[in-house]
DRENDO-1510 file (C-alpha; in Angstrom, 1 decimal, always signed):
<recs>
REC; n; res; u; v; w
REC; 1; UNK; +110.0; +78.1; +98.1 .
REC; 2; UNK; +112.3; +81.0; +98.8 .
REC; 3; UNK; +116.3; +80.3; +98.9 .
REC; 4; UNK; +117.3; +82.5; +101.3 .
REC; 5; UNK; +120.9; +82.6; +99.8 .
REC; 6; UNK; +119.5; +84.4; +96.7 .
REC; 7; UNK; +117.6; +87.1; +97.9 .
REC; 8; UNK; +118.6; +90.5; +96.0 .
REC; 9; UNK; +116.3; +93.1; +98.0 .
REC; 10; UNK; +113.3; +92.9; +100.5 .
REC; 11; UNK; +111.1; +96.2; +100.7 .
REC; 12; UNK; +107.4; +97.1; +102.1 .
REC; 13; UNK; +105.6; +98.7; +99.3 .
REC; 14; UNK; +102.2; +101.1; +99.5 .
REC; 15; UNK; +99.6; +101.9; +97.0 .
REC; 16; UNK; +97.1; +104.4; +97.8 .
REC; 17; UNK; +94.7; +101.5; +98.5 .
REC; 18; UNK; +96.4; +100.1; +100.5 .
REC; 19; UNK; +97.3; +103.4; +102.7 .
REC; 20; UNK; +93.2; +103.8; +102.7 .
REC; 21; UNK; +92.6; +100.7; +104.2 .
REC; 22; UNK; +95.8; +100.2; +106.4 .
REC; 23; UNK; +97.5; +97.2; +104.8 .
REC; 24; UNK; +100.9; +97.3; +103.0 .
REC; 25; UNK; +102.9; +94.7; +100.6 .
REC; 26; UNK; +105.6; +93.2; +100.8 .
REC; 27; UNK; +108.1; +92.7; +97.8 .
REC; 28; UNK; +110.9; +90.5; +97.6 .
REC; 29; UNK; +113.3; +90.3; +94.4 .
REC; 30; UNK; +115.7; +87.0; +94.2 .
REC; 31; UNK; +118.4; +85.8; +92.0 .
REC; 32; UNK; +117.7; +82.9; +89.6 .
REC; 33; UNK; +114.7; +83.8; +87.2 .
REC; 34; UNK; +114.3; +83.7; +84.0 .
REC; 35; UNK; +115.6; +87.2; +82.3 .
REC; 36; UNK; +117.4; +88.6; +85.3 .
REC; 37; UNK; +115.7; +87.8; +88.4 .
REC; 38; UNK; +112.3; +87.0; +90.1 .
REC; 39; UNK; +110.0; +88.9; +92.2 .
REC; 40; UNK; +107.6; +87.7; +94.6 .
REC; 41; UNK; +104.7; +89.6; +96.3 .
REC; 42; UNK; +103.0; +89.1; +99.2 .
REC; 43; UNK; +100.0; +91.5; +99.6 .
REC; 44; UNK; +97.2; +92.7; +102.1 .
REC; 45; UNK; +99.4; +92.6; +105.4 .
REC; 46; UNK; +99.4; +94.7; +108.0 .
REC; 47; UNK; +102.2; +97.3; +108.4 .
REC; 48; UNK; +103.6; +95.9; +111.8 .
REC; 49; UNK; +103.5; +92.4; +110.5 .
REC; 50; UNK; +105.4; +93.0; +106.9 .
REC; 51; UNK; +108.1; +95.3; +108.5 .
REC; 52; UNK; +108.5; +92.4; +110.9 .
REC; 53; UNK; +108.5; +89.9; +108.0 .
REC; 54; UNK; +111.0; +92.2; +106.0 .
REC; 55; UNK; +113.7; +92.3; +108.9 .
REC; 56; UNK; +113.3; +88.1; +109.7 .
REC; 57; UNK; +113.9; +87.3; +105.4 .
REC; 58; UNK; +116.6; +90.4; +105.5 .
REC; 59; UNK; +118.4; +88.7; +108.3 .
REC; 60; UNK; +118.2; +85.6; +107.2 .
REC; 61; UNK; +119.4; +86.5; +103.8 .
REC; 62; UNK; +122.6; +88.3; +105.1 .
REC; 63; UNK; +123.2; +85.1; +107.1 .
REC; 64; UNK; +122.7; +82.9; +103.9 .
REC; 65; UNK; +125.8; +81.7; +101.8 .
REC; 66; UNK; +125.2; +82.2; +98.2 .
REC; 67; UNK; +125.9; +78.9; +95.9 .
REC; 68; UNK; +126.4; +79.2; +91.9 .
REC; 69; UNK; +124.1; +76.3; +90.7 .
</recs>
């Protein structure tokens, strides 16, 4: 589950793979790991859909209060 409130950075990321069959990934890094921070991947997406996804987590993340647990 992904706490919007701790969300550190959303980005679309490429690999040359990826570019040759038209797919991206998405990468998100959040707050609360062990040794810093967590990341979580989503891969194999299509470029329209992950830039979409991106701006909806970004936006909800800039909305979210962040709590110290």
């Amino acid at each position: 589950r992904l706490r919007y409130s701790r969300v550190q950075s959303v980005r679309v990321a490429e690999s040359p793979f990826d570019r040759r069959h038209g797919q991206v990934g998405l990468v998100i890094d959040h707050a609360g790991g062990t040794f810093g921070g967590s990341r979580l991947r989503i891969s194999y997406l299509a470029r329209d859909a992950a830039l979409a996804l991106a701006e909806e987590i970004g936006a909800r993340a800039a909305r979210a209060d962040f709590v110290w647990r």
